[in-house]
VMD Tcl script that builds the backbone (N, CA, C; Angstrom):
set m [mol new atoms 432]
animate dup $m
set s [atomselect $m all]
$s set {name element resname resid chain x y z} {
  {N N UNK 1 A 23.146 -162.601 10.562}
  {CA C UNK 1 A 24.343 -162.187 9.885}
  {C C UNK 1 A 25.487 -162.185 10.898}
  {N N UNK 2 A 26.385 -162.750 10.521}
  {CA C UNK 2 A 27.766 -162.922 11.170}
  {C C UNK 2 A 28.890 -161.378 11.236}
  {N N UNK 3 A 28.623 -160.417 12.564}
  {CA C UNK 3 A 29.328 -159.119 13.137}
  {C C UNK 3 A 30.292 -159.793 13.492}
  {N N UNK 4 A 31.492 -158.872 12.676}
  {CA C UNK 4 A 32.876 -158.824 13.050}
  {C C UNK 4 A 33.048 -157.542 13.367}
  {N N UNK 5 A 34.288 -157.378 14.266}
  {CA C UNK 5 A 35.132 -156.592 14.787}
  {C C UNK 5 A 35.729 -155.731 13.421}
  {N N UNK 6 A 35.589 -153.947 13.549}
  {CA C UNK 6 A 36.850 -154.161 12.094}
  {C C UNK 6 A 37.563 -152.707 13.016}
  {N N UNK 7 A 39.202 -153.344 12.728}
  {CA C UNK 7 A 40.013 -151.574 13.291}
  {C C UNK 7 A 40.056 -150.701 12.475}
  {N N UNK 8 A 40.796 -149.832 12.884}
  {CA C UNK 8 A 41.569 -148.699 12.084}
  {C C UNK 8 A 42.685 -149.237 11.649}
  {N N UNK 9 A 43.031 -148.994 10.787}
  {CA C UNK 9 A 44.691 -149.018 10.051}
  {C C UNK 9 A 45.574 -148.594 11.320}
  {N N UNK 10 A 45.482 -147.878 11.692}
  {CA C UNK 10 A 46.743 -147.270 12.259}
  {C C UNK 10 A 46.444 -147.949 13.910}
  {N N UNK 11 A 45.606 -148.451 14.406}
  {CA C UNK 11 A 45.723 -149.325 15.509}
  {C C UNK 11 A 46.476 -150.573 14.690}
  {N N UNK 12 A 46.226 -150.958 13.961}
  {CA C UNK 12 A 46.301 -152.889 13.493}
  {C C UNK 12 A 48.238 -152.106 13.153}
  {N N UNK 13 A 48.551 -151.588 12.217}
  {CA C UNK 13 A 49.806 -150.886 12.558}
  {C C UNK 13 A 50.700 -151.234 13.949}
  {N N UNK 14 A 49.982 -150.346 14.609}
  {CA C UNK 14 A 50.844 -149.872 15.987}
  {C C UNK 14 A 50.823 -151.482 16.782}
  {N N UNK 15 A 49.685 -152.527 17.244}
  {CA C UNK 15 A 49.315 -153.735 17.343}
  {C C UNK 15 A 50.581 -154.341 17.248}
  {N N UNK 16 A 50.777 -154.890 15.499}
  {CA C UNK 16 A 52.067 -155.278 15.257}
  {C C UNK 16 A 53.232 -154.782 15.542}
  {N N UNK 17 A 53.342 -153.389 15.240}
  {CA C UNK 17 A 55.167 -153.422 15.528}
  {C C UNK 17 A 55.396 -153.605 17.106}
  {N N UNK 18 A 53.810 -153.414 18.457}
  {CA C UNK 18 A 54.470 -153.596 19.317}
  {C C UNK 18 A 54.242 -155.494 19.822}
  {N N UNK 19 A 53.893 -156.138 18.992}
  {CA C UNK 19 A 54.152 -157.716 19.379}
  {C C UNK 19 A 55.511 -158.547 18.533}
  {N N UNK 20 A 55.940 -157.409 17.410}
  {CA C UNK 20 A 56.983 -157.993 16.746}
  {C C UNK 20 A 58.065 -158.549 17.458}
  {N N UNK 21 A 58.533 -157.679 18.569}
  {CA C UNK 21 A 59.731 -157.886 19.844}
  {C C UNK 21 A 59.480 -159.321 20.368}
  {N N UNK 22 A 58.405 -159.638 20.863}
  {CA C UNK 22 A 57.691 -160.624 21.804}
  {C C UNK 22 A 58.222 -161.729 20.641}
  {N N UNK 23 A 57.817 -161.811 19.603}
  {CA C UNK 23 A 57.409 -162.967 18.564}
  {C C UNK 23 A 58.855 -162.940 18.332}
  {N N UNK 24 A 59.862 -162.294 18.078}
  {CA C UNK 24 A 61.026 -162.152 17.787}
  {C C UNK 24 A 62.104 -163.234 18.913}
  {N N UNK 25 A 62.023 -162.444 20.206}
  {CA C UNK 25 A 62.636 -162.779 21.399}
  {C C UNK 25 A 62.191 -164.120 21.602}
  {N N UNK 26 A 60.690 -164.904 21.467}
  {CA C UNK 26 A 60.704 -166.228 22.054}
  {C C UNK 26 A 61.431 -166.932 20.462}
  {N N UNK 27 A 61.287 -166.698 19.707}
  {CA C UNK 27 A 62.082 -167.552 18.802}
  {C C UNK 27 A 63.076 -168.181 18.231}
  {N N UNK 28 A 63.994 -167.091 18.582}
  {CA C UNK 28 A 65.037 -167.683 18.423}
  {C C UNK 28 A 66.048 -167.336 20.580}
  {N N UNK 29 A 67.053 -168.275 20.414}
  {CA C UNK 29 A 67.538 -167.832 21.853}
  {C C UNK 29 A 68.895 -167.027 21.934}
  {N N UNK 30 A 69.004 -166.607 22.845}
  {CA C UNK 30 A 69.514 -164.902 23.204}
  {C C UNK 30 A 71.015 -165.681 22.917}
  {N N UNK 31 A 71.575 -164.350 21.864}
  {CA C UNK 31 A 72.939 -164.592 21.395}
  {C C UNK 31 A 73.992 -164.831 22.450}
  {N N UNK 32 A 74.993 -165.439 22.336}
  {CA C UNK 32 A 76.235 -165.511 23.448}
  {C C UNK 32 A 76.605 -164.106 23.683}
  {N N UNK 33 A 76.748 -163.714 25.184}
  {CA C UNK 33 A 77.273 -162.837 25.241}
  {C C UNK 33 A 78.676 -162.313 24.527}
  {N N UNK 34 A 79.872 -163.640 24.425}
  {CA C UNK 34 A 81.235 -163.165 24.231}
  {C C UNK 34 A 81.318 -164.303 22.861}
  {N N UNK 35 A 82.071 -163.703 22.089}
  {CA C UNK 35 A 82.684 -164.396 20.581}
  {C C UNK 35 A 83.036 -165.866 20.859}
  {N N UNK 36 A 83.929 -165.943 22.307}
  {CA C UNK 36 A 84.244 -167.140 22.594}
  {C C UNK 36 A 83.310 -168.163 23.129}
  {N N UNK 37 A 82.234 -167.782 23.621}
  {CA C UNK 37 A 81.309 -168.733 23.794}
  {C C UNK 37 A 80.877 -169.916 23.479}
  {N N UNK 38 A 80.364 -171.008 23.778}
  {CA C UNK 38 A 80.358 -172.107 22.805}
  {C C UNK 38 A 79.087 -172.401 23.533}
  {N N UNK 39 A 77.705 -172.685 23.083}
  {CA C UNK 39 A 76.649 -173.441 23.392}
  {C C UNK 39 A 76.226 -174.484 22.728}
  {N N UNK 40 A 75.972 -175.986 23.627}
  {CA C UNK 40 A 75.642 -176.615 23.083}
  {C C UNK 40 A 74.419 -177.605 23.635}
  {N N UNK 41 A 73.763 -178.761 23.215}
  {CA C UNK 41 A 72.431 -178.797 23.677}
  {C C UNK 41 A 72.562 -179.956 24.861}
  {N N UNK 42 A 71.814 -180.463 25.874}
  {CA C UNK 42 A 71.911 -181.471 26.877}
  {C C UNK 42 A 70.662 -182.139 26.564}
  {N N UNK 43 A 70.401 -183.291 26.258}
  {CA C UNK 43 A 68.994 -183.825 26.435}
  {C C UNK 43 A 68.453 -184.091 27.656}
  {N N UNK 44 A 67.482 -183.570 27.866}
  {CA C UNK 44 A 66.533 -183.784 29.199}
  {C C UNK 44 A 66.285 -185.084 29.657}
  {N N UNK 45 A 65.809 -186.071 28.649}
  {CA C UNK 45 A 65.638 -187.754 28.923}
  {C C UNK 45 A 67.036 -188.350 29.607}
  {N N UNK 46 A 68.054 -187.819 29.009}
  {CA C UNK 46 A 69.414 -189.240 29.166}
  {C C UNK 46 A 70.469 -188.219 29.716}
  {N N UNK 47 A 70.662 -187.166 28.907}
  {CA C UNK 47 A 71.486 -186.249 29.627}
  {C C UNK 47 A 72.822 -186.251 28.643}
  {N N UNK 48 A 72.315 -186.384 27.365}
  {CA C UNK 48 A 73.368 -187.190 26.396}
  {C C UNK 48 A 73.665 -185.132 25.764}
  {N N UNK 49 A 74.964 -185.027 25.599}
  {CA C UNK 49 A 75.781 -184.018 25.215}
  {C C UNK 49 A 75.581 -183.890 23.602}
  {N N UNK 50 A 75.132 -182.708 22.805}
  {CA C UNK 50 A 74.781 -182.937 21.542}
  {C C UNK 50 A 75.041 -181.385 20.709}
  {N N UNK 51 A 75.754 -181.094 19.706}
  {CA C UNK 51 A 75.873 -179.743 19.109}
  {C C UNK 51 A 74.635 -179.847 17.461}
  {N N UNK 52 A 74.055 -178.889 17.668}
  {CA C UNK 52 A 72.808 -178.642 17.090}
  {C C UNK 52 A 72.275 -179.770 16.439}
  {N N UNK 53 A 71.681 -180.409 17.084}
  {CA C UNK 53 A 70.599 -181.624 16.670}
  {C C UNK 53 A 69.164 -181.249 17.295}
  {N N UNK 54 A 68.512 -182.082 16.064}
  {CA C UNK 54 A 67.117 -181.821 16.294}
  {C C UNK 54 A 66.503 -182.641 17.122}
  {N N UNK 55 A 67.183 -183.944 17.527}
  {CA C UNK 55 A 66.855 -185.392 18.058}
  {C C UNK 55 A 68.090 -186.268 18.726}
  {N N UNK 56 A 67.738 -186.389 19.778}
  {CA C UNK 56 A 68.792 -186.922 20.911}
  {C C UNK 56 A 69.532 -188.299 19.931}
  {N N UNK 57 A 70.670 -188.501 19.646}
  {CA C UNK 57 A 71.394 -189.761 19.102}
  {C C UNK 57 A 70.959 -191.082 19.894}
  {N N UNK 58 A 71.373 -190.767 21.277}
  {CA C UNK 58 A 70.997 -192.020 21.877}
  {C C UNK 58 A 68.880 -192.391 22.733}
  {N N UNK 59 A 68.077 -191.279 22.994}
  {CA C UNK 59 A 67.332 -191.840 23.267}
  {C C UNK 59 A 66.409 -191.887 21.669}
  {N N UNK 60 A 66.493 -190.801 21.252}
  {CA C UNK 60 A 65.755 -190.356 20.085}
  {C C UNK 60 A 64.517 -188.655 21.027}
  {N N UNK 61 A 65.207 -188.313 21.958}
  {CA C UNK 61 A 64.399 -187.669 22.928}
  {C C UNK 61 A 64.222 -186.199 21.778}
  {N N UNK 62 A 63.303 -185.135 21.853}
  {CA C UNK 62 A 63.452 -184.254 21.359}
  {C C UNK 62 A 63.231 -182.423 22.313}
  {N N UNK 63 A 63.538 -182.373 22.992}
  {CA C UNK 63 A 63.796 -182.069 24.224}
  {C C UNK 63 A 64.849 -181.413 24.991}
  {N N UNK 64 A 65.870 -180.648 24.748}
  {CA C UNK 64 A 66.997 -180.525 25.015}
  {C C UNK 64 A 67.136 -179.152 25.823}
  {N N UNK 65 A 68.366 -178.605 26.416}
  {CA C UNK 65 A 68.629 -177.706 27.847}
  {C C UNK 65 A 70.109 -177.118 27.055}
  {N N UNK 66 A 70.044 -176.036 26.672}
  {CA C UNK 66 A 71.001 -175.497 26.546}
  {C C UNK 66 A 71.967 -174.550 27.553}
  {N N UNK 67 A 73.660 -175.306 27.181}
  {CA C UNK 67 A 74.376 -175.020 28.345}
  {C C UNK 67 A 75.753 -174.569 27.965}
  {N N UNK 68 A 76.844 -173.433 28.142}
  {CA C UNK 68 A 77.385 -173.493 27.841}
  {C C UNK 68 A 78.997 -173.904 28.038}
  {N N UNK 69 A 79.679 -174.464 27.044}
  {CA C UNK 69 A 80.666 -174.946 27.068}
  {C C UNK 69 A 81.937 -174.450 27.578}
  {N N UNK 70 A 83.253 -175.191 28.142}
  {CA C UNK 70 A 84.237 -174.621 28.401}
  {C C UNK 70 A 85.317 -174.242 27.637}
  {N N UNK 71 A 85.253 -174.968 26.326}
  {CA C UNK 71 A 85.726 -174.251 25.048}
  {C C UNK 71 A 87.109 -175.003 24.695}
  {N N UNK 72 A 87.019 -176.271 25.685}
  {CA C UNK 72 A 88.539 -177.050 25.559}
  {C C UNK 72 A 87.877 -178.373 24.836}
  {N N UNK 73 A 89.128 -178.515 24.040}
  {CA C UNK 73 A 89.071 -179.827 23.135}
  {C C UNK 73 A 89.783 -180.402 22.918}
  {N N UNK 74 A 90.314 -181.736 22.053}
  {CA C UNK 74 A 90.753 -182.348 21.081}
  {C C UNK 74 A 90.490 -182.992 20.006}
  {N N UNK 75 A 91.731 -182.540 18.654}
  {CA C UNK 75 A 91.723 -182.459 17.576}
  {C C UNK 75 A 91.251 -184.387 17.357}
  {N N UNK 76 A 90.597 -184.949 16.525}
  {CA C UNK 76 A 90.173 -186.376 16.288}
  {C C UNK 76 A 90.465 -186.506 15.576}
  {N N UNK 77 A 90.075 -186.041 14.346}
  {CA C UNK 77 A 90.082 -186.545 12.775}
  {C C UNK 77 A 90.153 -185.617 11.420}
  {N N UNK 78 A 90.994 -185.279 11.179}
  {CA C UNK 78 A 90.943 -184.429 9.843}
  {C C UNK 78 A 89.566 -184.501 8.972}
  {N N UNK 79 A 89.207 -183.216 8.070}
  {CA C UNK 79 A 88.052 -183.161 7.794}
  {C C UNK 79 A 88.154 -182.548 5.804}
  {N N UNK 80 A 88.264 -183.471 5.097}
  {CA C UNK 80 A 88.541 -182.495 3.625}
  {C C UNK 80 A 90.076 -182.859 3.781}
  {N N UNK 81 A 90.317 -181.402 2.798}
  {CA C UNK 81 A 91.789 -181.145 2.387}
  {C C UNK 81 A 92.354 -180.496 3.645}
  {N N UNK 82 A 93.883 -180.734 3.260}
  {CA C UNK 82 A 94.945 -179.992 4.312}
  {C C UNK 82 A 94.346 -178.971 4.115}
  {N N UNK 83 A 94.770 -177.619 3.153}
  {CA C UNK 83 A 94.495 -176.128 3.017}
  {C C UNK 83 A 93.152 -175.470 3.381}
  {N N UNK 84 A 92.456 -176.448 3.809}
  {CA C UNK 84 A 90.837 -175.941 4.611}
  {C C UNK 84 A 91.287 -175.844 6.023}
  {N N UNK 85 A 91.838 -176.527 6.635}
  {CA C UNK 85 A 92.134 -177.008 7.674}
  {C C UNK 85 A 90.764 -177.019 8.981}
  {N N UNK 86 A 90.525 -178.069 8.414}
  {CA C UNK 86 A 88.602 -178.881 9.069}
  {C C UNK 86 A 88.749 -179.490 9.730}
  {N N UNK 87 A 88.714 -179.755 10.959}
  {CA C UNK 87 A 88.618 -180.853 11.855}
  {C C UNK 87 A 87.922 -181.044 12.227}
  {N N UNK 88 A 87.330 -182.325 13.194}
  {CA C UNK 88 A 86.117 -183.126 14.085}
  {C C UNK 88 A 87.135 -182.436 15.428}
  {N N UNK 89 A 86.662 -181.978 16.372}
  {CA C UNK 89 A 86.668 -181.698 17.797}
  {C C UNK 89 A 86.056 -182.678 18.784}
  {N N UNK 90 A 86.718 -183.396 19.613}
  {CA C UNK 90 A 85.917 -183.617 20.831}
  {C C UNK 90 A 86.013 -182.803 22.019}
  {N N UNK 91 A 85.452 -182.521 22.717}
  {CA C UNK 91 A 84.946 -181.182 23.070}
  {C C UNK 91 A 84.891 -181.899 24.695}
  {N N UNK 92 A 85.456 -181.190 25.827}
  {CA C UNK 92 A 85.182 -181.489 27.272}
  {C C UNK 92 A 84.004 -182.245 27.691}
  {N N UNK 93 A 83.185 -181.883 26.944}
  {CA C UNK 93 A 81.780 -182.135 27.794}
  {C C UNK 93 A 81.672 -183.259 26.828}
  {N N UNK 94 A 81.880 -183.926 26.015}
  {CA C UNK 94 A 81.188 -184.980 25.588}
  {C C UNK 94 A 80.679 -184.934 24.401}
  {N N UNK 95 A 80.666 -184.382 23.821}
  {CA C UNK 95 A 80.201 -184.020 22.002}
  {C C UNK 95 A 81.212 -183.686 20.915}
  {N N UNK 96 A 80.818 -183.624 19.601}
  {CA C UNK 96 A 81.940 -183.713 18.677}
  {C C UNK 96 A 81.685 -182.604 17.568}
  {N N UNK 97 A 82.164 -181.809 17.009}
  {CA C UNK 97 A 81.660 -180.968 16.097}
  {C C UNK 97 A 83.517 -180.655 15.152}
  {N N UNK 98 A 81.979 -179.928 14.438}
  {CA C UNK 98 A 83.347 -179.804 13.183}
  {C C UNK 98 A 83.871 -178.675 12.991}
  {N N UNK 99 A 85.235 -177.906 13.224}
  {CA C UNK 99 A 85.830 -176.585 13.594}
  {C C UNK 99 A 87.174 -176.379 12.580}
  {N N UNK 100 A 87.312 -175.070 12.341}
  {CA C UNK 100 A 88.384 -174.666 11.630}
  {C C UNK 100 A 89.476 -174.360 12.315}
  {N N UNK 101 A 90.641 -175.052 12.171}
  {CA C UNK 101 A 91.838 -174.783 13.403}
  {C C UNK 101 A 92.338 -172.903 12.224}
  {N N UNK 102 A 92.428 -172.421 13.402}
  {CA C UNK 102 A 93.086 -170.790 12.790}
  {C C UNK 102 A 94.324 -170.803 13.633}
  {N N UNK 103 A 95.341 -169.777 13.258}
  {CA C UNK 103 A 96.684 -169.361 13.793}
  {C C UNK 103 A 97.505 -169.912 13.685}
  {N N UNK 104 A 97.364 -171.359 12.725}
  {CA C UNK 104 A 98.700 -172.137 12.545}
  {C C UNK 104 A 98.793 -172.536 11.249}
  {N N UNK 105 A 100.162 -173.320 10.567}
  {CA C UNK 105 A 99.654 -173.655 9.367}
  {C C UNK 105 A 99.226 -175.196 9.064}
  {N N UNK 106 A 98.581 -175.241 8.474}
  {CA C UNK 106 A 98.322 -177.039 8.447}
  {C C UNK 106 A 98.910 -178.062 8.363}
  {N N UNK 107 A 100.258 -178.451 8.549}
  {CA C UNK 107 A 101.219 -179.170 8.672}
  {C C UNK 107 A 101.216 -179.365 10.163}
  {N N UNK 108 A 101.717 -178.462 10.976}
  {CA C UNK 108 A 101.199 -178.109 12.333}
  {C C UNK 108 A 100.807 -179.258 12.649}
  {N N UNK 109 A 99.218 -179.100 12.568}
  {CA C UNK 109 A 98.176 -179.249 13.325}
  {C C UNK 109 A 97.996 -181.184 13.025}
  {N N UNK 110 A 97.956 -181.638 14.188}
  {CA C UNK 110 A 97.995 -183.435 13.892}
  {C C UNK 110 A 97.055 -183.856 14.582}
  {N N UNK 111 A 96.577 -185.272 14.996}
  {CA C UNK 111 A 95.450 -185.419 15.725}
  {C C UNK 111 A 96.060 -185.607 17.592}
  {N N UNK 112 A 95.043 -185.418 18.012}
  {CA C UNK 112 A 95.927 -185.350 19.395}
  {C C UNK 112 A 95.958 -184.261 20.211}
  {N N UNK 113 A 96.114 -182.990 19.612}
  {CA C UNK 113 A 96.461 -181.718 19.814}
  {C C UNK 113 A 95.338 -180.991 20.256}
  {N N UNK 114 A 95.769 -180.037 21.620}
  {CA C UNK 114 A 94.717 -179.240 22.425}
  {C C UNK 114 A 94.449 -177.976 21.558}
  {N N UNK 115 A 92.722 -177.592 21.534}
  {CA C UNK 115 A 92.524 -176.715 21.483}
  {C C UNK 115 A 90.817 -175.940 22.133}
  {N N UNK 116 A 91.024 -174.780 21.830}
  {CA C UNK 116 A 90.382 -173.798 22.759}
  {C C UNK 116 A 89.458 -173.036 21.609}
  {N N UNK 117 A 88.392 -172.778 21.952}
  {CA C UNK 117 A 87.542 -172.088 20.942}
  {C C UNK 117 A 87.665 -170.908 20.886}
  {N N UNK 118 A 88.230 -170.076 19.726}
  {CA C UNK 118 A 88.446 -168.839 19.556}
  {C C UNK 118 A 86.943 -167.731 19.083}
  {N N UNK 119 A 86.141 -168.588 18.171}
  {CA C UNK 119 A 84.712 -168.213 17.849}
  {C C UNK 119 A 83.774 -168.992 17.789}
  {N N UNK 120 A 82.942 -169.396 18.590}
  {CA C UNK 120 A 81.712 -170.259 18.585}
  {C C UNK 120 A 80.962 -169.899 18.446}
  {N N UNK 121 A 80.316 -168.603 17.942}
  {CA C UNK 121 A 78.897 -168.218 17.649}
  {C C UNK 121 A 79.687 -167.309 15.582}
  {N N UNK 122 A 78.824 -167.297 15.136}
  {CA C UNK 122 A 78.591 -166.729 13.777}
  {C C UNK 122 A 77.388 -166.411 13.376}
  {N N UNK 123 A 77.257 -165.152 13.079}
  {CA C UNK 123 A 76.025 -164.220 12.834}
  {C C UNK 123 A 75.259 -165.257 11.924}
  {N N UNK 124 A 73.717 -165.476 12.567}
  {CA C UNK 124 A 73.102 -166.618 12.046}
  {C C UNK 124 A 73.156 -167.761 12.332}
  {N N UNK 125 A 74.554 -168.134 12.495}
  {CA C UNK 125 A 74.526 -169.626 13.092}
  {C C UNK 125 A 75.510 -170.233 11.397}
  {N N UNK 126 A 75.917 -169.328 10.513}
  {CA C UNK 126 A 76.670 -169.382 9.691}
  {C C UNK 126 A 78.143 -169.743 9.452}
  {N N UNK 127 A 78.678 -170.654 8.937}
  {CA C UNK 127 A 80.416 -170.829 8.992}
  {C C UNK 127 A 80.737 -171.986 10.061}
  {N N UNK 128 A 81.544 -172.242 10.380}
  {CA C UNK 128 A 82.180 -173.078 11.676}
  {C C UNK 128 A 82.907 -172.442 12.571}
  {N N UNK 129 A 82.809 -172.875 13.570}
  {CA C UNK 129 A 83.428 -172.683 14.799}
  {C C UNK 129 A 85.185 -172.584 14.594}
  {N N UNK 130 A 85.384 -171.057 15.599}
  {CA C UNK 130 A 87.305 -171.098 14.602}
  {C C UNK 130 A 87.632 -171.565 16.283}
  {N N UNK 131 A 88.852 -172.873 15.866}
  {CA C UNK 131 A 89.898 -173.081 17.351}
  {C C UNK 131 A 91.182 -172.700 17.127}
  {N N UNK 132 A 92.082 -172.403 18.495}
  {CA C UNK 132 A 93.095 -172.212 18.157}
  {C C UNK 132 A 94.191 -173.540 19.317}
  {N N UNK 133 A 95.245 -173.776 18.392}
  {CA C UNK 133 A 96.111 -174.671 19.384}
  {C C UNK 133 A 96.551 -174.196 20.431}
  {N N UNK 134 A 96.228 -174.907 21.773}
  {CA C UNK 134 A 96.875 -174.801 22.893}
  {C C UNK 134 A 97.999 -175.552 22.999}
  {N N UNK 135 A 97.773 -176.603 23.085}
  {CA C UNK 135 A 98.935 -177.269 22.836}
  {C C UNK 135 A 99.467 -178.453 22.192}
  {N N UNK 136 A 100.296 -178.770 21.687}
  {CA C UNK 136 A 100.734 -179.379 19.983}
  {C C UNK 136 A 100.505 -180.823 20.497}
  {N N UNK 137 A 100.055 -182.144 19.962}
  {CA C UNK 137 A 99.920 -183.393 19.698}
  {C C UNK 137 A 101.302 -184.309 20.516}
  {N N UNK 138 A 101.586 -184.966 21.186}
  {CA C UNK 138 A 102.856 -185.300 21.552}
  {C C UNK 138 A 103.148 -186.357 20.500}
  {N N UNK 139 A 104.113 -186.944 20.360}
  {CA C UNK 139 A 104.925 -187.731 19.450}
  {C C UNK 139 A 104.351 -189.282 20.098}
  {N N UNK 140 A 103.506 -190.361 19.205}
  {CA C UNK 140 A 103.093 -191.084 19.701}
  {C C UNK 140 A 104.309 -192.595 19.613}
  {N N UNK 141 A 104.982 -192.211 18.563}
  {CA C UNK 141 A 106.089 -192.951 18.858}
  {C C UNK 141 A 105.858 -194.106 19.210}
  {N N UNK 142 A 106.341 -194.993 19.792}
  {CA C UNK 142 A 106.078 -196.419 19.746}
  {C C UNK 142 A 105.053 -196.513 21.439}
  {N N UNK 143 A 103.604 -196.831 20.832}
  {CA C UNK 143 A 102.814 -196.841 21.482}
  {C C UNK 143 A 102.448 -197.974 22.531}
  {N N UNK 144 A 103.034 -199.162 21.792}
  {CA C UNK 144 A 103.036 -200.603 22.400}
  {C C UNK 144 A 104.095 -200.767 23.336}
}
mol reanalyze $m
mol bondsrecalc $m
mol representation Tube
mol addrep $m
């Protein structure tokens, strides 16, 4: 006959709530310290710059080193409607994500134009990233 082990309730209890922390802490990774923070991922294979992907664009590596950002950008490409005001960011380090310009009104804001990450983390990982203008788009005027 096949002897098993059997506990008490109140060990198998106490057991869990003290491995819950452990199972908790390796799972997900430790929040940004400051609102302004911006983390984003590095692939280990190529070294290719990437904001939450599951799989490197250029090797297909799955593998990545999280590092955080300096929080400077420029505005690329409008995203939706004016009154959302959505943009694509390219971002210092080499990656592109999609951010809500705040503090100005959308007329403002053109492509070209510096900005600085005001909130890069959201409880959960919920909403977009808010930027604010540093400084305005210059007049491209006759480019040729």
């Amino acid at each position: 006959m096949l002897r098993t082990e059997s506990r008490e309730p109140n060990k198998l209890k106490g057991d869990t709530e003290a491995a819950a922390p452990d199972m908790t802490a390796t799972a997900e990774p430790p929040p940004p310290t400051a609102g302004r923070d911006l983390c984003f991922q590095r692939c280990l294979w190529c070294g290719t710059p990437a904001y939450r992907r599951s799989f490197c664009r250029a090797c297909g590596g799955t593998t990545f080193e999280r590092e955080r950002s300096t929080g400077a950008g420029v505005l690329v490409r409008r995203f939706g409607q004016a009154p959302l005001n959505t943009w694509f960011v390219a971002m210092a380090e080499g990656f592109n994500l999609l951010c809500q310009v705040t503090g100005t009104e959308p007329v403002v804001v053109a492509v070209g134009a510096r900005v600085r990450v005001v909130r890069g983390a959201t409880p959960r990982g919920q909403g977009l990233p808010l930027v604010e203008l540093t400084h305005r788009a210059t007049s491209l005027g006759r480019w040729w």
